[in-house]
C-alpha positions as CSV (number, residue, x, y, z in Angstrom):
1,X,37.1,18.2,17.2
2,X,34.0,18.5,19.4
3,X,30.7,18.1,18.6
4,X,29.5,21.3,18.2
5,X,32.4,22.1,15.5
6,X,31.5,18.9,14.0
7,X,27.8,19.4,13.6
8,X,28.6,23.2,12.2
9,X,30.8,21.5,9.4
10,X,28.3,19.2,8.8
11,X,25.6,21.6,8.6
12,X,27.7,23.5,5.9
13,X,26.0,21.9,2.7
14,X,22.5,22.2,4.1
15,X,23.3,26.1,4.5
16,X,24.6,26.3,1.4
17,X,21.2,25.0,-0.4
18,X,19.5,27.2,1.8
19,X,20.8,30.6,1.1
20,X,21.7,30.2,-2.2
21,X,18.4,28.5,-3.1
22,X,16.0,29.7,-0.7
23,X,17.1,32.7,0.5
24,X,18.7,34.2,-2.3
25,X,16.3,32.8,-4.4
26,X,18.8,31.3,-7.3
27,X,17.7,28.6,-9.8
28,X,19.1,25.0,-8.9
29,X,21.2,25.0,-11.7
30,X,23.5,27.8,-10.6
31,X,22.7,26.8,-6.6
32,X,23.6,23.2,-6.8
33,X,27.1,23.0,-8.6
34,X,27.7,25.2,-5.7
35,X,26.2,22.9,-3.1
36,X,28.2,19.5,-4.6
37,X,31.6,21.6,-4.6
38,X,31.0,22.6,-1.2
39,X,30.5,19.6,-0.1
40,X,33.1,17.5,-1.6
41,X,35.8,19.9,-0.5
42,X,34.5,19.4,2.9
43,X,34.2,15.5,2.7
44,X,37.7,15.1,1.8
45,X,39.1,17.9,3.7
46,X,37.8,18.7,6.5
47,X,35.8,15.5,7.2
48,X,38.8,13.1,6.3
49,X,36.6,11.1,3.9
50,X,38.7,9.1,0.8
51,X,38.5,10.7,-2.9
52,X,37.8,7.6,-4.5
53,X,34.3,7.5,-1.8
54,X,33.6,10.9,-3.0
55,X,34.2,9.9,-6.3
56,X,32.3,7.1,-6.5
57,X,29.3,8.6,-4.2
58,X,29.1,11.2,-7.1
59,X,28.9,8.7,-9.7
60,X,26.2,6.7,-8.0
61,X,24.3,10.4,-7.8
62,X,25.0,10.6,-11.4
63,X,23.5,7.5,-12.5
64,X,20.6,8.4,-10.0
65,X,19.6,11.7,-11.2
66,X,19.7,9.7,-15.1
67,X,17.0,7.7,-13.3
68,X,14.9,10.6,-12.3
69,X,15.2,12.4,-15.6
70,X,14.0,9.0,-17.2
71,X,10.8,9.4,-14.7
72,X,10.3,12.9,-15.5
73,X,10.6,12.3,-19.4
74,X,8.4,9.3,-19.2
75,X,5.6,11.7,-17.4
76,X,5.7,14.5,-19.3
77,X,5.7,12.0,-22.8
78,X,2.3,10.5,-21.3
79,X,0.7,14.3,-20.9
80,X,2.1,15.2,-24.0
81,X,0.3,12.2,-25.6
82,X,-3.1,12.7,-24.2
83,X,-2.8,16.3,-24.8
84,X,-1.8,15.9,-28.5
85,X,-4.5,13.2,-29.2
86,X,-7.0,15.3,-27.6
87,X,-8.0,13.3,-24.4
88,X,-6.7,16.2,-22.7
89,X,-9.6,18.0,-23.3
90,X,-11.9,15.4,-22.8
91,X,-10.6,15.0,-19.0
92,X,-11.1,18.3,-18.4
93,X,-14.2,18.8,-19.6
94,X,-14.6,15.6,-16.6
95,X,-13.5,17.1,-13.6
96,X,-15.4,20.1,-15.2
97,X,-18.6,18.7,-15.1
98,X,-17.4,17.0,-11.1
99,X,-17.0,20.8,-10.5
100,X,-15.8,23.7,-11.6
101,X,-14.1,24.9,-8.6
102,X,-10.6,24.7,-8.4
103,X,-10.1,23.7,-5.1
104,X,-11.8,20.1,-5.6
105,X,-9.9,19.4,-8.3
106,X,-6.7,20.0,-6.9
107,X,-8.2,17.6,-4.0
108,X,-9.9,15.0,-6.1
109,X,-6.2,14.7,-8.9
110,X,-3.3,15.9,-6.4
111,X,-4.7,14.3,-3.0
112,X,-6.8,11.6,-4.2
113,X,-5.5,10.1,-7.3
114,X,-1.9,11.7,-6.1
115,X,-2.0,9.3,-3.0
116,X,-3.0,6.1,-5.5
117,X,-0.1,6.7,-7.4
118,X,2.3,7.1,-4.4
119,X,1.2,3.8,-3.1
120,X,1.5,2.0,-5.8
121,X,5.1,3.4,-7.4
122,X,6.7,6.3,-4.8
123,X,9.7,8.2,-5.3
124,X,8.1,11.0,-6.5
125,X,6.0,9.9,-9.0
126,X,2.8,11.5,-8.2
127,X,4.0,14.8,-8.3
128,X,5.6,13.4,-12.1
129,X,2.0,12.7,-12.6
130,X,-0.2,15.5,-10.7
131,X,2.0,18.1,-11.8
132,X,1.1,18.3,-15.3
133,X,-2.3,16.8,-15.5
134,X,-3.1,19.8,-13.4
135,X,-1.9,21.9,-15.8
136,X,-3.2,20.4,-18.4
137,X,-6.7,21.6,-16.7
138,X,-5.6,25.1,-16.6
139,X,-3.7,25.2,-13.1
140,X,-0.4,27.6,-13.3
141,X,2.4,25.6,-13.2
142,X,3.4,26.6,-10.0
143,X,0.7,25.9,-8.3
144,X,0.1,22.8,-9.7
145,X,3.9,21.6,-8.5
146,X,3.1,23.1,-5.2
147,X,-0.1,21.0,-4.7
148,X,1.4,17.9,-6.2
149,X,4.6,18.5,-3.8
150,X,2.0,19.0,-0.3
151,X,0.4,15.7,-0.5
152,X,3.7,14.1,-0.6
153,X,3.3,13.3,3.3
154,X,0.7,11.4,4.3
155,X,0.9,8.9,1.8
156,X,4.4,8.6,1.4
157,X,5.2,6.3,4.0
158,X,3.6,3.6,2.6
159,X,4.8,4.7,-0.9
160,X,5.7,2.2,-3.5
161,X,4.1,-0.9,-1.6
162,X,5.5,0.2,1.6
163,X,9.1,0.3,0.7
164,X,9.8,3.2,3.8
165,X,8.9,1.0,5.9
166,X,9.6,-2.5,4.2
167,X,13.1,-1.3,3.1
168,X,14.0,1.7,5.3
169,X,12.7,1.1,8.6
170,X,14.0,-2.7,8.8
171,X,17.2,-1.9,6.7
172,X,18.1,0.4,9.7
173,X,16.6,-2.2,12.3
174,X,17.4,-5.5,11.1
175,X,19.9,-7.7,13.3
176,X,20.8,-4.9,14.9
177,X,22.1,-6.0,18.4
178,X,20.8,-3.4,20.8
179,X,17.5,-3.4,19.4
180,X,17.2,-7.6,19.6
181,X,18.5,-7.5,22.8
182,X,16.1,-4.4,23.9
183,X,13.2,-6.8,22.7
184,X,14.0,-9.5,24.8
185,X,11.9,-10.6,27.6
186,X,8.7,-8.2,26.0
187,X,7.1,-11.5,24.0
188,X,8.2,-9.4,20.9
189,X,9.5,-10.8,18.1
190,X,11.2,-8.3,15.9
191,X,9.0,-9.1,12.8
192,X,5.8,-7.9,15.5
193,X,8.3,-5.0,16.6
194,X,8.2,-3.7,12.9
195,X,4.1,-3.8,12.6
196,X,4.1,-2.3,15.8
197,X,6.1,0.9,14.5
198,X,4.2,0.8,10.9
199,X,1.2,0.9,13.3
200,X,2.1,4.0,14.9
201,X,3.1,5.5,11.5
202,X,-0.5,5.1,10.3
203,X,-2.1,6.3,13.5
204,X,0.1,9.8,13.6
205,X,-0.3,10.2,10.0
206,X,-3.9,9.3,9.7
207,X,-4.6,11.9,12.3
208,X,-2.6,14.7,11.2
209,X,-2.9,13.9,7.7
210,X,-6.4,14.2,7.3
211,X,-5.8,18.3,7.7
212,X,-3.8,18.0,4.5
213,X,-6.4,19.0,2.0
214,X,-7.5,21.8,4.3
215,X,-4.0,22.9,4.0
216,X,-3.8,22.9,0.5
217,X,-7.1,24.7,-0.3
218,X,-6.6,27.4,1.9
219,X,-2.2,28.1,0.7
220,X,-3.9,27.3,-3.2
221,X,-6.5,30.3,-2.5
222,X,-3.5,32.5,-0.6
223,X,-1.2,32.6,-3.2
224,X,-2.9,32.0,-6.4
225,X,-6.2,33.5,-5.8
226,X,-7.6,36.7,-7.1
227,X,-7.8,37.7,-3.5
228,X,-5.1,36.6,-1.9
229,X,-6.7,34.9,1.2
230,X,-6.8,31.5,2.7
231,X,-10.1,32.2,4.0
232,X,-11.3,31.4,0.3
233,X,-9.9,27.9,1.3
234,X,-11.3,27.5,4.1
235,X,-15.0,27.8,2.6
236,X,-14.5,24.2,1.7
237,X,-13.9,23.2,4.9
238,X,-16.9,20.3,4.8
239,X,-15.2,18.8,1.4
240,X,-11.6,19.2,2.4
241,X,-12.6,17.2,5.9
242,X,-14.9,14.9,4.1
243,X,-11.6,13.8,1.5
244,X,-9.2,13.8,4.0
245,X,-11.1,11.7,6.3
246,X,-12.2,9.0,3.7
247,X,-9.1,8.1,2.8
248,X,-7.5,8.7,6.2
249,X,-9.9,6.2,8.5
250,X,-9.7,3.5,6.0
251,X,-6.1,3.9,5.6
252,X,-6.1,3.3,9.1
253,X,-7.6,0.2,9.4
254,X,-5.8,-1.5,6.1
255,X,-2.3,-0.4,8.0
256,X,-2.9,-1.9,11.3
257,X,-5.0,-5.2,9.8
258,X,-2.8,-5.7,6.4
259,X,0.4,-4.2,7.1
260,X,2.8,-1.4,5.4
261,X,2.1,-2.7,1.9
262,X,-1.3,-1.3,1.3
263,X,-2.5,2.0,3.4
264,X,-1.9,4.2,0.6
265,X,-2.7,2.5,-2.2
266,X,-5.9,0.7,-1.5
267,X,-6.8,3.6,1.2
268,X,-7.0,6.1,-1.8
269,X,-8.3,3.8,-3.9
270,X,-11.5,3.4,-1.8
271,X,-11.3,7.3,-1.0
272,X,-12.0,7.9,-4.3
273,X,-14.7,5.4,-4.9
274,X,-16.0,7.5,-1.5
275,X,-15.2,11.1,-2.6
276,X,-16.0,11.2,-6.7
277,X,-19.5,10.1,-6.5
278,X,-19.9,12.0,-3.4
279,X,-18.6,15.3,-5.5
280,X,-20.9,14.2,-8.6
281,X,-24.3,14.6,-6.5
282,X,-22.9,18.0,-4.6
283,X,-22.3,16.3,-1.2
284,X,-20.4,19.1,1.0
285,X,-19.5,20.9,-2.1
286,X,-19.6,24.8,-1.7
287,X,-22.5,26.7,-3.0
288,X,-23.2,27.5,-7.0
289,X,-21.9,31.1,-6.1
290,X,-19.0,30.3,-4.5
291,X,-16.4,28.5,-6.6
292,X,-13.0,29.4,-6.8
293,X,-11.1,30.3,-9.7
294,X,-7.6,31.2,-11.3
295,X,-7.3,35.0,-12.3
296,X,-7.1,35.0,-16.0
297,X,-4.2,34.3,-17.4
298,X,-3.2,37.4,-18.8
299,X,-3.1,38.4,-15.0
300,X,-1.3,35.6,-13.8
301,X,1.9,36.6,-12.1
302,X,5.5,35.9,-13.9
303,X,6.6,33.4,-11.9
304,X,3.5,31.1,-12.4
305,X,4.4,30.1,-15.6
306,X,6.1,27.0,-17.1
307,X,7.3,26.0,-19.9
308,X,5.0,23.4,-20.8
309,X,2.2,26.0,-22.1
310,X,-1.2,24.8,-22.0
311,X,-4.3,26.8,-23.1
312,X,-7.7,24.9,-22.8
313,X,-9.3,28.1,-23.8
314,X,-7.7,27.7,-27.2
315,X,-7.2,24.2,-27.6
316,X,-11.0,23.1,-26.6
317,X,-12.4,22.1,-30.0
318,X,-9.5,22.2,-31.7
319,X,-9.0,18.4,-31.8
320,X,-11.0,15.6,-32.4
321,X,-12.8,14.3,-29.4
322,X,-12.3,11.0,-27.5
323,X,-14.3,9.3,-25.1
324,X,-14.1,9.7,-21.8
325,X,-13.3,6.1,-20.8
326,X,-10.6,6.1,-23.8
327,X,-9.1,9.7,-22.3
328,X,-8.6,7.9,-19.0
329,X,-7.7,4.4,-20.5
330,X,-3.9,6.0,-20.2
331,X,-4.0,6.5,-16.9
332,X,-5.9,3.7,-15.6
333,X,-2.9,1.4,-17.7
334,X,-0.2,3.4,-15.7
335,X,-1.8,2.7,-12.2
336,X,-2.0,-1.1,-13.5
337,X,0.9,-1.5,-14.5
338,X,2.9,0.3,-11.3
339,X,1.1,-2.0,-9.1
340,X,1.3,-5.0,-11.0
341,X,5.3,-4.6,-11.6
342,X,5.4,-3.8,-7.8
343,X,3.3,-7.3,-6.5
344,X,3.2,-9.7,-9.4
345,X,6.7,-11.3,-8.7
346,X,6.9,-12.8,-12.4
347,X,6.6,-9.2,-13.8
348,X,8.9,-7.9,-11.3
349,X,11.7,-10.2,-11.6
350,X,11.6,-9.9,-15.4
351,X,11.7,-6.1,-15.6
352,X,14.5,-6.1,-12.9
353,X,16.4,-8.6,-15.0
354,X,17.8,-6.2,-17.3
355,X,20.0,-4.6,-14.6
356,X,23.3,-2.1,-15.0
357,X,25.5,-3.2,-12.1
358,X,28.7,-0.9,-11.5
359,X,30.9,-2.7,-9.3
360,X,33.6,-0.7,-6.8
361,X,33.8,2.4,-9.0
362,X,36.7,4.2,-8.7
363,X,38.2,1.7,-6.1
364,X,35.4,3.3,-3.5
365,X,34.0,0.1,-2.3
366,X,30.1,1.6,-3.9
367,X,28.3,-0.3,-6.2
368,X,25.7,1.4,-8.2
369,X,22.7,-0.9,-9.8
370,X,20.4,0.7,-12.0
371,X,17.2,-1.4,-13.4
372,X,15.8,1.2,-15.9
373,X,12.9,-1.3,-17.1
374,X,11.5,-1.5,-13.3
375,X,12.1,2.3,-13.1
376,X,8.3,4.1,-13.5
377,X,9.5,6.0,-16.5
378,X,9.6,2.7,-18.3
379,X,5.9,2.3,-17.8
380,X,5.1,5.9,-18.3
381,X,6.6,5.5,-22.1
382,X,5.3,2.0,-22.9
383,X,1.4,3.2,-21.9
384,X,2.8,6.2,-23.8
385,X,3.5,4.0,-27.5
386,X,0.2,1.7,-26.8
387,X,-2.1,5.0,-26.6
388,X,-0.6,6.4,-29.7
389,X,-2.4,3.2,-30.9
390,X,-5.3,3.6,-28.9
391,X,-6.6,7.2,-29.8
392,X,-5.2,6.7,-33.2
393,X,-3.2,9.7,-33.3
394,X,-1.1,11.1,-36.8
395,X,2.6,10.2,-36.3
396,X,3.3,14.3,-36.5
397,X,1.0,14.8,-33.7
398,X,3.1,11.7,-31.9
399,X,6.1,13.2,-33.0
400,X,5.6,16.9,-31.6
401,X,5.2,14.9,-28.3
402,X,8.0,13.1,-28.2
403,X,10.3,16.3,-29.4
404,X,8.4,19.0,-26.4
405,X,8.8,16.2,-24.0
406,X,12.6,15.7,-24.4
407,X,13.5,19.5,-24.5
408,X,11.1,19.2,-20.9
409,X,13.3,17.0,-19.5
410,X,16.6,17.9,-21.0
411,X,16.2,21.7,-19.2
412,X,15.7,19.2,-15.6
413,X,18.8,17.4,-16.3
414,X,21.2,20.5,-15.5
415,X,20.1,20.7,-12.3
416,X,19.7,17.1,-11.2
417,X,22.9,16.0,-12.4
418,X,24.4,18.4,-9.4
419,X,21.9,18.0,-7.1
420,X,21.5,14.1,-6.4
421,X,25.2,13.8,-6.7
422,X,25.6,16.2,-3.8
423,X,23.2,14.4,-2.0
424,X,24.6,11.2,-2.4
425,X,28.0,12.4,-1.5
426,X,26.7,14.1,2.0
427,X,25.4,10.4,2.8
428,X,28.8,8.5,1.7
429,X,31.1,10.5,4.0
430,X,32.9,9.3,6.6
431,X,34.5,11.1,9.5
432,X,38.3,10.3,9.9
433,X,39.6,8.6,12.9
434,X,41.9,11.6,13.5
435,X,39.1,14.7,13.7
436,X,37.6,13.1,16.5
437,X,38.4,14.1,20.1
438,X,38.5,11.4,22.7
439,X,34.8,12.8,23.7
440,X,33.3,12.0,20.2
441,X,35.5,9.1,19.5
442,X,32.0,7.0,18.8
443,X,31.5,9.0,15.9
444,X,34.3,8.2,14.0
445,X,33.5,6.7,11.0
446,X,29.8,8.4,11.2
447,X,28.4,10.4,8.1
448,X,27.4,13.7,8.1
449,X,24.1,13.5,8.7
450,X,24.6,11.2,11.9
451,X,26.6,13.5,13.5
452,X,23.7,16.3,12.9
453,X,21.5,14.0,14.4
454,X,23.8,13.2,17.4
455,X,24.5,17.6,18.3
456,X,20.3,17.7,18.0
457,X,19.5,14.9,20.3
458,X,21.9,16.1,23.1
459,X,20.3,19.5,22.9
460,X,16.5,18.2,22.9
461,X,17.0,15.6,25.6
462,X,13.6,14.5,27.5
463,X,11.4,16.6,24.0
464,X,12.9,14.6,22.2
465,X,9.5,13.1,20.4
466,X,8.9,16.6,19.2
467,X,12.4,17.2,17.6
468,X,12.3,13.5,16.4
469,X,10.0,14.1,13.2
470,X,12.5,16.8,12.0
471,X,15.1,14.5,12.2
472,X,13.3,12.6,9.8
473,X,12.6,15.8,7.5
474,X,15.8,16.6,7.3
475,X,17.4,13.3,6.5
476,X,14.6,13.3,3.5
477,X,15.7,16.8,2.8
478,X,19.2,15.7,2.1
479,X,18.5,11.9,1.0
480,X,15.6,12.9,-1.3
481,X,13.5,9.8,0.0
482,X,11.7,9.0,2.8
483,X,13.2,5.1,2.5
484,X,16.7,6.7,2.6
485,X,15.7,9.0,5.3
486,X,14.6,5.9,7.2
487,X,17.9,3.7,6.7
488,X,20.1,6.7,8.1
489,X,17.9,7.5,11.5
490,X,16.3,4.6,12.4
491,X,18.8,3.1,14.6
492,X,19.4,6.7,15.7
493,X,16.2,7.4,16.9
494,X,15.7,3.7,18.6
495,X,19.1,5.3,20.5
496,X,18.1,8.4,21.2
497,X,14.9,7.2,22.9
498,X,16.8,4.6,24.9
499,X,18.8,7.2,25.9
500,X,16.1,10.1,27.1
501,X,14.7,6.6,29.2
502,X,11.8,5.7,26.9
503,X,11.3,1.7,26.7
504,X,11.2,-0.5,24.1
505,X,7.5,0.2,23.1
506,X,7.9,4.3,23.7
507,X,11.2,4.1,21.2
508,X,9.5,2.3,18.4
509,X,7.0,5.3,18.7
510,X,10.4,7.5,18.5
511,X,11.0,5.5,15.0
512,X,7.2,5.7,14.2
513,X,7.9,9.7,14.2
514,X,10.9,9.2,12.1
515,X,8.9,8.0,9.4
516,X,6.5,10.2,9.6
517,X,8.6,13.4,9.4
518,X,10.7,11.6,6.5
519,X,7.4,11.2,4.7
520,X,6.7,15.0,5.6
521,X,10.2,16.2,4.2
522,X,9.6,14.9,0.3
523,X,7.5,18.4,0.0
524,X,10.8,20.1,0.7
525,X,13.5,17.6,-0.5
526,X,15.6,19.4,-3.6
527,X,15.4,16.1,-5.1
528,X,11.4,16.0,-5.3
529,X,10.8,20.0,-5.9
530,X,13.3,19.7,-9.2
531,X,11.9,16.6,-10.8
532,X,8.0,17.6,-10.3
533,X,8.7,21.2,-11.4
534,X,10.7,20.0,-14.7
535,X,7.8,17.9,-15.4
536,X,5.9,21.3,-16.1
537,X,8.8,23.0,-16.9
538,X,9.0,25.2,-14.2
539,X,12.7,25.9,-14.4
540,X,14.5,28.1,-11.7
541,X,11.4,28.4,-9.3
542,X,13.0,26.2,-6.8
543,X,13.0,28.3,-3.5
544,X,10.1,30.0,-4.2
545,X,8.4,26.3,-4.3
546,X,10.0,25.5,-0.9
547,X,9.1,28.8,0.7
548,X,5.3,28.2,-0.2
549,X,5.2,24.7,1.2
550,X,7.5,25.4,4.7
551,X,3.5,26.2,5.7
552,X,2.2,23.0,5.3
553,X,5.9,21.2,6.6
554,X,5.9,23.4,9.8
555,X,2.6,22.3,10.8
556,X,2.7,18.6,10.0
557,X,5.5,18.7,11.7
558,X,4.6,20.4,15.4
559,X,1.7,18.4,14.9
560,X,2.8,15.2,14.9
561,X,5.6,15.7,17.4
562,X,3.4,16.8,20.0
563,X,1.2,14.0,19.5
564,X,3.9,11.7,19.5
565,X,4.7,13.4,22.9
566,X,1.1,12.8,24.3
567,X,1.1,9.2,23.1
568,X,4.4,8.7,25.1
569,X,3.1,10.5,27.8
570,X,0.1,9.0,28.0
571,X,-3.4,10.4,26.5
572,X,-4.9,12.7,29.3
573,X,-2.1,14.9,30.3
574,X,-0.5,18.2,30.2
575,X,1.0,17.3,26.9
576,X,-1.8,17.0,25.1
577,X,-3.1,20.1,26.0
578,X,0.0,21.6,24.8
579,X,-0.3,19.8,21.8
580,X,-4.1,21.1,21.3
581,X,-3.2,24.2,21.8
582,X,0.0,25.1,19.6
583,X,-1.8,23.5,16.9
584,X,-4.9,25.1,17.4
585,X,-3.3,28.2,17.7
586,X,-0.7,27.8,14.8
587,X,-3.1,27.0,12.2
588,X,-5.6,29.8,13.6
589,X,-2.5,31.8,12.9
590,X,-2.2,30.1,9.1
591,X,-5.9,30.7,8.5
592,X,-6.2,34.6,9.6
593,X,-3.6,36.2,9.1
594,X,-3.4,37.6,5.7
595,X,-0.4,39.6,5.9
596,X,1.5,38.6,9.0
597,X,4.6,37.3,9.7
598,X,3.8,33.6,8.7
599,X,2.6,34.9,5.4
600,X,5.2,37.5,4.9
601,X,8.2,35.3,5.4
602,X,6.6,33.3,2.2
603,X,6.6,36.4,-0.2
């Protein structure tokens, strides 16, 4: 087979999601047994791949998506607590008094303290997190997901003490001969090579990431607004730059001095040490007159809802009240605890200890490993018991907590249970010696994915650097991580540049973009929009989730792909112009048009 027929089979799964999911709008529990029967009948019979690989790639999905519904139900258990023992209200009554306005809290929890929690545990945790807290506050569910789903870019590449680039990047580099052998006579060791690249992921992020709260105050006003407009987003343009920039410049400086491990985490960190007192004494904050708000409920639209009710109009008062230290206490022992388990080595070793290790299942040659203590649903439930203890709460108020919070994760399980199966799956194929022609003989033995990559790189050829982040999206898409995301495309894209001409330098730009359009793609991935939407048990809202946040995707990604292209191209050149100017006009286009095509194609 050619490459073209090759790439359309592989691209069958990925359409599949779409229309069924996006498109057609169907929950993920009746789109994704779908998806994962789709694509194992193609694995094994059009792609050639063995039955006891598909077998045991689903089986390492299945004990995956048990993983993630441990994270959800460890999140939601935590909310639950604080919200039975009344700290719930307390909190709110906080970011109350901080302000009022909607907008700055969905900065200050989702963007700010969103971004801590990323770089200290990852794999979708701050959504797990965000999510509901935001809820708890009075955001609709779906908003709140949709919020908590946007900022998973900029921080994400540094997630979880830099694993994407720790893990992923250097998993896909490592020892790999053309690269060593690409680096020799440059004075470049590889271990400099890979801080060269994480470098470059911190510059393209910290410039394009620093629109993200802009972004997600103007979409928030456009589609949960009693107006309707994303000029009502805009109005906080000051705050929104101010946020974005404090905990993009620092950041900045902590990735090219320290290294992968810390942008994220210590960058919000000090953003919020930046931002919060700022936002206490009214700095860049809109006027008295002009803070946003929610329509009242009773005029919220269907679809908003989730299944983890809150009401702080009728719950305010109607528990005891706890201090506001105390209220936060929970919280403050989850980010703790995630960074501790991630950097003490003690802590980490013990809590990996207790590991389930599946050897060759089903003769496949896959071994699945699953450490359920190091997972951040183990953290999420122990902080859980120790502030039942804390606040002092009645064992029936405890109880009802525990009993809401598994029926919340029970109604996620359904879908993930197809989903990261399918997923997993897609990545364990391999293409049969005897589908290839004697053109595409090299990609025998390739996944899917691969071979998607391959089709996209001979059609971009010299713009490359702009397809190259979307490479990255998609692989995240599919993988459901930007680590994964990173292990699949690396190489590739260290190839692809090598082949379009680009030296040694230019290429690990090429891999810098990889990363950062993998970080870009966890708003999107099916894997990330299912978990953080059963955490408020937003059940069957998928697509409409994905078609609100393809706004915020698109433009992170044109952006940093034509900056990419003008770093490669050097600074002062037509390319940057270009760059200026589709982005200028793209989010001029975002920011005006109330009911054109942009917005349209979201309803």
């Amino acid at each position: 087979m050619s490459l073209f027929t090759l790439s359309m089979i592989a691209i069958v799964p990925i359409v599949t999601i779409l229309i069924f999911l996006v498109f057609l709008n169907w929950p993920a529990t009746r789109a994704m047994p779908i998806a994962l029967v789709v694509t194992a009948l193609i694995a094994m019979f059009v792609w050639g791949t063995d039955s006891t690989i598909v077998a045991g790639a689903a089986f390492n999905g299945l004990i995956t998506a048990l993983e993630v519904i441990f994270i959800v139900f460890g999140a939601v258990l935590l909310l639950n607590t604080v919200k039975e023992s009344g700290a719930i209200n307390t909190i709110r009554r906080g970011f109350t008094s901080i302000s009022p306005d909607r907008r700055i809290q969905a900065i200050i929890i989702a963007w700010l303290f969103g971004a801590f929690i990323e770089g200290a545990a990852g794999y979708g945790t701050p959504a797990a997190v965000a999510a509901p807290l935001l809820v708890a506050i009075g955001f609709p569910a779906m908003a709140a997901v949709m919020v908590a789903l946007i900022i998973q870019s900029t921080p994400v590449s540094f997630g979880a003490v830099g694993t994407p680039i720790q893990i992923g990047v250097n998993t896909g580099l490592t020892d790999q001969p053309t690269v060593l052998s690409a680096l020799e006579g440059t004075g470049m060791g590889y271990i400099d090579y890979l801080m060269y690249i994480s470098s470059n992921v911190v510059l393209v992020h910290g410039i394009v990431g620093s629109l993200i709260p802009l972004l997600m105050a103007a979409v928030l006003t456009r589609f949960f607004g009693p107006n309707k407009s994303f000029r009502e987003g805009l109005k906080v343009w000051k705050f929104t730059l101010f946020a974005g920039i404090s905990f993009t410049v620092p950041y900045y400086f902590i990735g090219i001095t320290l290294g992968p491990e810390f942008p994220s985490l210590l960058g919000a960190l000090i953003a919020m040490l930046i931002v919060v007192p700022a936002a206490r004494k009214g700095l860049f904050m809109p006027s008295a007159d002009d803070h946003f708000d929610f329509p009242p409920r009773s005029k919220w639209e269907e679809d908003w809802f989730g299944k983890l009710n809150y009401e702080p109009e009728k719950e305010e008062g109607s528990q005891r009240s706890i201090s506001m230290g105390m209220s936060w206490l929970p919280y403050i022992l989850v980010a703790g605890l995630l960074v501790a388990s991630r950097t003490v080595e003690p802590l980490t070793a013990a809590l990996k200890a207790p590991a389930l290790v599946f050897e060759n299942t089903f003769g496949s040659g896959i071994t699945t490993t699953s450490t359920p203590l190091f997972l951040p649903g183990f953290i999420f439930i122990v902080v859980s018991v120790l502030t039942f203890f804390l606040h002092r709460m009645k064992s029936s108020d405890y109880t009802r907590a525990w009993k809401s919070s598994f029926k919340t994760a029970a109604s996620a399980g359904l879908s993930l249970i197809f989903a990261v199966p399918m997923i997993k799956i897609f990545l364990n194929t391999s293409l049969a010696s005897d589908k290839v022609s004697a053109a595409t003989e090299a990609l025998a033995g390739q996944n899917m994915p691969l071979v998607l990559a391959e089709s996209v790189s001979v059609v971009a050829g010299d713009f490359w650097p702009i397809v190259a982040p979307a490479v990255g999206a998609l692989g995240a898409f599919i993988a459901g991580s930007n680590t994964f995301s990173n292990m699949m495309f690396s190489l590739f894209q260290f190839g692809a540049a090598g082949n379009i001409g680009l030296d040694v330098h230019q290429s690990g730009i090429i891999v810098a973009l990889q990363a950062v359009g993998g970080a870009a793609g966890n708003m999107v991935c099916v894997h990330n929009v299912v978990a953080a939407s059963a955490t408020v048990g937003l059940i069957g809202k998928e697509g409409a989730l994905i078609r609100r946040v393809l706004l915020p995707l698109t433009y992170y990604l044109l952006a940093a792909g034509f900056l990419g292209m003008a770093i490669i191209h050097g600074v002062f050149n037509v390319w940057l112009l270009i760059y200026a100017i589709i982005v200028f006009v793209y989010i001029a286009r975002l920011f005006t048009a109330k009911d054109g095509l942009a917005v349209a194609s979201v309803r």
